[in-house]
C-alpha atoms as an extended CHARMM CRD file, in Angstrom:
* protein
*
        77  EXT
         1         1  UNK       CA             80.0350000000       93.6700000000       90.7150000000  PROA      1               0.0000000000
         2         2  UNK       CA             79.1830000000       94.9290000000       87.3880000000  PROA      2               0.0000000000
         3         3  UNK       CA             79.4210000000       94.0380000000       83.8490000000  PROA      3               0.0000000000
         4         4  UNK       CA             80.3130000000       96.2720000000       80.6490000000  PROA      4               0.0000000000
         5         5  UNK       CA             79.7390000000       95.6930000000       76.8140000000  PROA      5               0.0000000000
         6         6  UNK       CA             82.7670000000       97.3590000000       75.0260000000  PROA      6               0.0000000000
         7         7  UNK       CA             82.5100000000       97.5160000000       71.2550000000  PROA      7               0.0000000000
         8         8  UNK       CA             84.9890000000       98.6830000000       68.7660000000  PROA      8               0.0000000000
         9         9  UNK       CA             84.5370000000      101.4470000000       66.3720000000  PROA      9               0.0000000000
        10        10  UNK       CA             85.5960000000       99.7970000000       63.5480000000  PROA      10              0.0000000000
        11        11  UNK       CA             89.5680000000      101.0950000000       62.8420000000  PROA      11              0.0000000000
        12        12  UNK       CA             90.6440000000       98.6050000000       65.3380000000  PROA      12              0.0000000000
        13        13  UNK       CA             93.5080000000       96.0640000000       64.2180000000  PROA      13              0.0000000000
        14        14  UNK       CA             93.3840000000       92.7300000000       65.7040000000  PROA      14              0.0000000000
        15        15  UNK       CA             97.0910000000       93.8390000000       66.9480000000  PROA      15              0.0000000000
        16        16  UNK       CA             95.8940000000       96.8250000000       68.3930000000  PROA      16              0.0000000000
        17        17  UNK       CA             93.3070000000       94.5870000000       70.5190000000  PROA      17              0.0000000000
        18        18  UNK       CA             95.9290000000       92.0970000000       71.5620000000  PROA      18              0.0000000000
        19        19  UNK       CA             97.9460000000       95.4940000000       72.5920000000  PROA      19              0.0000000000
        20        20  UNK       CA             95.0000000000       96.5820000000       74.6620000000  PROA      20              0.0000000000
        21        21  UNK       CA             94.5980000000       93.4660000000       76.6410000000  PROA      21              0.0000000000
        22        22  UNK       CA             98.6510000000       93.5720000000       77.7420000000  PROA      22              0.0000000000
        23        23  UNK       CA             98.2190000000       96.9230000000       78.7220000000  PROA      23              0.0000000000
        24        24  UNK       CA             95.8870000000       95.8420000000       81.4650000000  PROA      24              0.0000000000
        25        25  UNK       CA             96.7320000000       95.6310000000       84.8450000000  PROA      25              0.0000000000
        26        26  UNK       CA             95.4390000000       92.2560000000       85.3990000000  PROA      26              0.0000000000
        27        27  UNK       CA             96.5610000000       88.4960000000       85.5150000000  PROA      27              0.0000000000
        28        28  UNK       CA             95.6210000000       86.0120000000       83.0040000000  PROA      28              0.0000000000
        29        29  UNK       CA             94.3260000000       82.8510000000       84.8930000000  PROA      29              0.0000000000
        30        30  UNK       CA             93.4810000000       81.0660000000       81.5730000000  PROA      30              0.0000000000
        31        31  UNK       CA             92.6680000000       81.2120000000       78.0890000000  PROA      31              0.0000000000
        32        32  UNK       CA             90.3710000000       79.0420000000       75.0510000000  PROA      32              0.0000000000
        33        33  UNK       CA             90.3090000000       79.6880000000       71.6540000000  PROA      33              0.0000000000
        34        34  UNK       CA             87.5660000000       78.1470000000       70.0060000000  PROA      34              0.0000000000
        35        35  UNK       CA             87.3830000000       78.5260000000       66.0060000000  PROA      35              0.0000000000
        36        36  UNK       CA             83.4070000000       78.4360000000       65.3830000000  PROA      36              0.0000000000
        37        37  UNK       CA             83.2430000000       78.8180000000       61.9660000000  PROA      37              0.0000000000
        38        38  UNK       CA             86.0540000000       80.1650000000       59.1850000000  PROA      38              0.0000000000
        39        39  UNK       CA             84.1070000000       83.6340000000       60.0900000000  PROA      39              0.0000000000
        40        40  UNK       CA             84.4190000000       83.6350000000       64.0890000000  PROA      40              0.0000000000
        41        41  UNK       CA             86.9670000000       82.6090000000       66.1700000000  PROA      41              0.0000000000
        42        42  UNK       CA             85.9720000000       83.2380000000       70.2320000000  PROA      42              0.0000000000
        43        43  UNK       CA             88.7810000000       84.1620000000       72.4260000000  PROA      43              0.0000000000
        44        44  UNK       CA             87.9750000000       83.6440000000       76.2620000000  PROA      44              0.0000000000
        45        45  UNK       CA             90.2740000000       85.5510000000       78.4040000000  PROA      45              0.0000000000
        46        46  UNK       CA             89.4230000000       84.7810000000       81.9570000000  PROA      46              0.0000000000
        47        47  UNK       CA             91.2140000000       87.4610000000       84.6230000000  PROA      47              0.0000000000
        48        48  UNK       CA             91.0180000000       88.5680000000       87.5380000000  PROA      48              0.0000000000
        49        49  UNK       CA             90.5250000000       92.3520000000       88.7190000000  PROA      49              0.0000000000
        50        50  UNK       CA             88.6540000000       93.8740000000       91.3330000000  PROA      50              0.0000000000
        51        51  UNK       CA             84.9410000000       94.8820000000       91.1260000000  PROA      51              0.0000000000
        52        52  UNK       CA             84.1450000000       93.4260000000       87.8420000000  PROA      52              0.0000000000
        53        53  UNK       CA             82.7870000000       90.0960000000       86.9310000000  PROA      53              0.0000000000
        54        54  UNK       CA             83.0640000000       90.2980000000       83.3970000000  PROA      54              0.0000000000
        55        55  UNK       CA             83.4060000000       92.2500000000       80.2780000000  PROA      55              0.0000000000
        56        56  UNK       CA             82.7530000000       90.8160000000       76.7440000000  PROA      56              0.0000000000
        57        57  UNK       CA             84.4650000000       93.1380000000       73.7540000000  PROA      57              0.0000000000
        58        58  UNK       CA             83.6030000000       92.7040000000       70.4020000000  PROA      58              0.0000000000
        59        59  UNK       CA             85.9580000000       93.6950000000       67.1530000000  PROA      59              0.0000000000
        60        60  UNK       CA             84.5540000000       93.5100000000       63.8930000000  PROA      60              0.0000000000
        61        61  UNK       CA             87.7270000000       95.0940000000       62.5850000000  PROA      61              0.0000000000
        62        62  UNK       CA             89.5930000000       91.9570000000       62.5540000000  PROA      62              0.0000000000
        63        63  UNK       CA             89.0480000000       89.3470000000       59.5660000000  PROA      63              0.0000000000
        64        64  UNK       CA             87.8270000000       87.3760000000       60.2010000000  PROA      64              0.0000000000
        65        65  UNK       CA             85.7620000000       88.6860000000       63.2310000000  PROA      65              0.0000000000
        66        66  UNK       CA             87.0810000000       87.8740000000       66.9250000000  PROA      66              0.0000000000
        67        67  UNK       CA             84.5470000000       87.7600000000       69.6990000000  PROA      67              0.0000000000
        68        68  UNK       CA             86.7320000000       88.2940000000       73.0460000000  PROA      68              0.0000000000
        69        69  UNK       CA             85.0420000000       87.2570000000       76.4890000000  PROA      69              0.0000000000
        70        70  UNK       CA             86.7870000000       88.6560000000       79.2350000000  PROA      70              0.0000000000
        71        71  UNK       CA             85.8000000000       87.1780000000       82.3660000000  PROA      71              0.0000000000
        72        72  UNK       CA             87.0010000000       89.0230000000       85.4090000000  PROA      72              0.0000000000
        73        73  UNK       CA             86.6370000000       87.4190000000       88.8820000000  PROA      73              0.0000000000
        74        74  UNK       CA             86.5700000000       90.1070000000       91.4370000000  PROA      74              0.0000000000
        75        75  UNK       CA             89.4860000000       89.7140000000       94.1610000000  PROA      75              0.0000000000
        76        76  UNK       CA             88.7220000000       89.1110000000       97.7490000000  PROA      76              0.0000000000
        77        77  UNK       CA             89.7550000000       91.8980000000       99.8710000000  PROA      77              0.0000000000
């Protein structure tokens, strides 16, 4: 189990970060949007992958900013 802060480096689209999460080779068990304020919207993307429990990635890029929790749930082998 381990747990990695990803942040972008600023030239990241909010397409570009929907792009990256398709690309990965996991399963999407379920997902909340929750609008905060007109200046933060939180996307939790909960998956499932092995070793990892969760990652949280941050994009200041988009506007206005999206805060995107990935939770992974490690599979049982």
């Amino acid at each position: 189990m381990e747990s990695v802060v990803l942040r972008s480096g600023g030239v990241l689209k909010l397409g570009a970060l929907l792009q990256f999460l398709l690309s990965l080779p996991i399963t999407p068990l379920e997902t909340n949007i929750y609008h905060v304020s007109q200046n933060l919207t939180i996307l939790e993307y909960n998956i499932s992958r092995i070793f990892f429990e969760s990652i949280f990635f941050l994009s200041m890029a988009a506007n206005p900013p999206i805060f995107i929790n990935l939770c992974l749930i490690p599979h049982t082998l």
